[in-house]
C-alpha positions in Angstrom: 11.1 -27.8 -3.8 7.6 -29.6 -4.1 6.0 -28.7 -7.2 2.6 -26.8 -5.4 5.0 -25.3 -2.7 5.6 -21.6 -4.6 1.9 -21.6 -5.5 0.6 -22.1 -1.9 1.8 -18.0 -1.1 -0.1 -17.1 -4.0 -3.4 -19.7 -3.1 -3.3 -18.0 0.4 -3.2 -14.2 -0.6 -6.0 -14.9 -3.0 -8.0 -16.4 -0.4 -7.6 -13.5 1.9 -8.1 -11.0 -0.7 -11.3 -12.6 -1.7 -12.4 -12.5 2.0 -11.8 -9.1 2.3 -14.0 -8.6 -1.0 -16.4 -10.6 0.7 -16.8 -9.0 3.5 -16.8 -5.6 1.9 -19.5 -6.6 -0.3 -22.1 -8.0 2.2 -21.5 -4.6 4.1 -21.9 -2.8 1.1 -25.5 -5.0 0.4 -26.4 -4.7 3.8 -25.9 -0.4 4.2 -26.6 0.2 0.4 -22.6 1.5 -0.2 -23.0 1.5 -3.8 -25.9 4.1 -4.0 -24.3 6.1 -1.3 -20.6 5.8 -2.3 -20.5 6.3 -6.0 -16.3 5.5 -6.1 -17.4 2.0 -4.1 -17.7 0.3 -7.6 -14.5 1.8 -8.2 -12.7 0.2 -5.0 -14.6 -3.5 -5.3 -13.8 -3.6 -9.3 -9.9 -3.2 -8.3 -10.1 -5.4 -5.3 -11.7 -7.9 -7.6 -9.5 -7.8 -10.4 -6.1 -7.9 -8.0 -8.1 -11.2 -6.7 -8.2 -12.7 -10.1 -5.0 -11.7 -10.6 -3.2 -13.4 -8.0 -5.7 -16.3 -8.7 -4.2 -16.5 -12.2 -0.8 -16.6 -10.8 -1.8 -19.4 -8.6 -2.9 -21.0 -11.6 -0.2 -20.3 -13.7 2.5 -21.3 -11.8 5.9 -20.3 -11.8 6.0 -20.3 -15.1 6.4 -16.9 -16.9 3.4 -16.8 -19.2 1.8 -13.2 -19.7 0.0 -14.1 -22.5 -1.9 -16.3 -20.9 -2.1 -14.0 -18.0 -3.8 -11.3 -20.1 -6.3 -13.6 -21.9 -7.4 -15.5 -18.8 -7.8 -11.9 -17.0 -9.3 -10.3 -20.1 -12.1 -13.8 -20.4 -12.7 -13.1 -16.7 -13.5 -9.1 -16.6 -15.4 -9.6 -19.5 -17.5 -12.2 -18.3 -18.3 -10.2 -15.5 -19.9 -8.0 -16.9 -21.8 -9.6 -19.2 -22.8 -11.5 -16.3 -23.7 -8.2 -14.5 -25.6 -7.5 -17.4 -27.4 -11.0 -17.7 -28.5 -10.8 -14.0 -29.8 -7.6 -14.0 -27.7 -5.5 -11.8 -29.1 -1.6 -12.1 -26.6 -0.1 -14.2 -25.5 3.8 -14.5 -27.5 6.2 -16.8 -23.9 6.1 -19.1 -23.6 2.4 -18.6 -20.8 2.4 -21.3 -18.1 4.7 -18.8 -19.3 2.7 -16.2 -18.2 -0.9 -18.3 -15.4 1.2 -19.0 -14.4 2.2 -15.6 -15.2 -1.0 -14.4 -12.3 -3.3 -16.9 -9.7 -0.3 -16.4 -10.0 -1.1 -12.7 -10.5 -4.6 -12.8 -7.4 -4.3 -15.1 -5.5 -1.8 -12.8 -5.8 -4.9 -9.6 -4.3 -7.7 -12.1 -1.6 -5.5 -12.9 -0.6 -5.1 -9.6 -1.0 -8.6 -8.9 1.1 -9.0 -12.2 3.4 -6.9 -11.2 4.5 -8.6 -7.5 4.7 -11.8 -9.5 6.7 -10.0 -11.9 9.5 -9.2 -9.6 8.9 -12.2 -6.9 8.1 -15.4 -8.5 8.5 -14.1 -12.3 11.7 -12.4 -11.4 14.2 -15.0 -13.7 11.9 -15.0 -16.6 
């Protein structure tokens, strides 16, 4: 087996779930979703963290390393928001729940991402 050949599954589905957040997210600019859907944070926040999270596996490897996992994912939800802080993005009158909310989902997606690598690709470890 080449050595990038059991990343490439793990390259594509990140690719496509990044599309679909993508796409969601222009439409969601474009027909103001996130002030008329309150739960659309919700959805994108998951969706993003399961794309980081199958990024991270990518980049990982087949290698069984859920330390790393968890820090990587941990450095990326947190820089998030304190990027979505930074840039000014309108935040909730009870911005702390909403940071909350935000990690638990972004946190919820990674898992899930973890846990298919768990039992595909991490299944020996």
């Amino acid at each position: 087996m080449k050595p990038m050949s059991h990343r490439f599954p793990w390259l594509i589905a990140t690719l496509l779930v990044a599309a679909v957040v993508g796409v969601l997210e222009q439409w969601a600019i474009t027909d103001f979703l996130y002030w008329r859907y309150t739960w659309f944070d919700i959805v994108m926040h998951f969706l993003g963290g399961l794309t980081i999270g199958l990024a991270l596996v990518a980049l990982i490897g087949s290698r069984f390393r859920p330390v790393w996992f968890l820090v990587l994912m941990i450095a990326v939800a947190v820089g998030w928001e304190v990027f979505e802080a930074l840039v000014g993005i309108p935040r909730e009158a009870n911005f702390k729940l909403d940071t909350a909310l935000d990690l638990l989902m972004d946190t919820l997606g990674a898992l899930l991402a973890y846990g298919i690598a768990r039992f595909t690709l991490w299944r020996s470890a």
